[in-house]
C-alpha positions as CSV (number, residue, x, y, z in Angstrom):
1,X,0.0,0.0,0.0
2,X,3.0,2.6,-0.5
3,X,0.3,4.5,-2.5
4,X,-2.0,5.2,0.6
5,X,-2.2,8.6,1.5
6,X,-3.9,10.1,4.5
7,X,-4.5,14.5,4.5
8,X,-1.3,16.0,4.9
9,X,0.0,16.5,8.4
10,X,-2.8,15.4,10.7
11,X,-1.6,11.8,11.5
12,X,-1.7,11.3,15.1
13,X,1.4,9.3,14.9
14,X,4.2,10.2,17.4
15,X,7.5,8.4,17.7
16,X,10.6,8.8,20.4
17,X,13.5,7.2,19.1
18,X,15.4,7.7,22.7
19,X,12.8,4.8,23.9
20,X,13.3,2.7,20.8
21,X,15.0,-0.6,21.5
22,X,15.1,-1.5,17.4
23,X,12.8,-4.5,18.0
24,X,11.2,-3.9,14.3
25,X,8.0,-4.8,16.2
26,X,6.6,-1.5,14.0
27,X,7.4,-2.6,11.3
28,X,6.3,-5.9,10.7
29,X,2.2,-4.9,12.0
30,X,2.3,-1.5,9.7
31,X,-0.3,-2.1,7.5
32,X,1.4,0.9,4.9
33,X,5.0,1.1,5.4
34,X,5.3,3.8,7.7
35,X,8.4,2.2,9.9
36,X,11.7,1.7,8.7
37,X,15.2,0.4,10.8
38,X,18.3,2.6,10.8
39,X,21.1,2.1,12.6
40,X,19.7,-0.3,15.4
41,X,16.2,2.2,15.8
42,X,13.2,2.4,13.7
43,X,12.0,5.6,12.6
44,X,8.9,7.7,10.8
45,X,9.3,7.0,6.3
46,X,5.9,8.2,6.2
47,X,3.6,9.9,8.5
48,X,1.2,11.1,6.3
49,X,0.8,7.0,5.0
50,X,-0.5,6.4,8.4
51,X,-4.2,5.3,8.9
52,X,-3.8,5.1,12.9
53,X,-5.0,1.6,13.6
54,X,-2.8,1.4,16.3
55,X,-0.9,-1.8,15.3
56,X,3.0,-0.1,15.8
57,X,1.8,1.4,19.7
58,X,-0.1,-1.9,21.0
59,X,3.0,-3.8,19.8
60,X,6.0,-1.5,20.5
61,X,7.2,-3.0,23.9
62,X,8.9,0.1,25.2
63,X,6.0,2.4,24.2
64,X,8.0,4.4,21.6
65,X,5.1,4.8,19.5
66,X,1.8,6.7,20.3
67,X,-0.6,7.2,18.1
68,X,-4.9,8.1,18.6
69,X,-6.0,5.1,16.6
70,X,-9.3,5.7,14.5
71,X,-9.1,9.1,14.9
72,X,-7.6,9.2,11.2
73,X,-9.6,9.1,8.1
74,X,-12.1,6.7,9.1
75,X,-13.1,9.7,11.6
76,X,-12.4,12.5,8.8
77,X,-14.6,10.5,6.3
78,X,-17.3,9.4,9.4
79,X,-18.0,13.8,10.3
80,X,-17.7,14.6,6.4
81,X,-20.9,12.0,5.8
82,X,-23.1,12.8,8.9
83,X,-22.0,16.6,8.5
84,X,-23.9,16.5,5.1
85,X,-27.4,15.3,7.3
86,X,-29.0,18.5,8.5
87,X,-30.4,17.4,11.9
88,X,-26.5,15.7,12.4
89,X,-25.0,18.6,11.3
90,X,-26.8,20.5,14.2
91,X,-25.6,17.7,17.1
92,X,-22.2,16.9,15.4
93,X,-21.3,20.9,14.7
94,X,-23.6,23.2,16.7
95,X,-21.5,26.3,16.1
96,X,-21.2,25.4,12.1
97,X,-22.3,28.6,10.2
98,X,-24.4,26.2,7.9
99,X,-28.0,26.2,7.9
């Protein structure tokens, strides 16, 4: 999936390479690539690949990785859909300038 693309800059993803033990954990459970080993640590190819399932922080043993999982475009598409409902709009997005 190296063609994936999520919006530009609003992954969730966060990664501290000072807790990163190199265990490739990441990268074998990334769905899109994201992960990639360099001297001994993994670190970010990608961000904006990520789809925040998750996968890379429930497996990362030294909790290197955070990331908000579903909050990504599975959310994004989700509030574009009910935002288009009227009565939604009005629970979903009370202070939207939209009638």
């Amino acid at each position: 999936m190296k063609t994936f693309r999520h919006l530009p800059d609003v992954a969730t993803l966060c990664f501290d390479k000072n807790l990163c033990i190199g265990c490739g954990n990441c990268l074998d459970v990334c769905p899109h690539q994201v992960f990639a080993l360099q001297d001994g640590k993994a670190l970010i190819l990608d961000r904006d690949a990520c789809m925040e399932c998750g996968a890379c922080m429930t497996n990362c043993p030294v909790e290197a990785v955070y990331v908000r999982p579903g909050v990504g475009c599975a959310q994004a598409i989700l509030y574009g859909w009910l935002v288009k409902v009227p009565i939604l709009r009005k629970v979903l997005s009370p202070d939207s300038c939209c009638p």
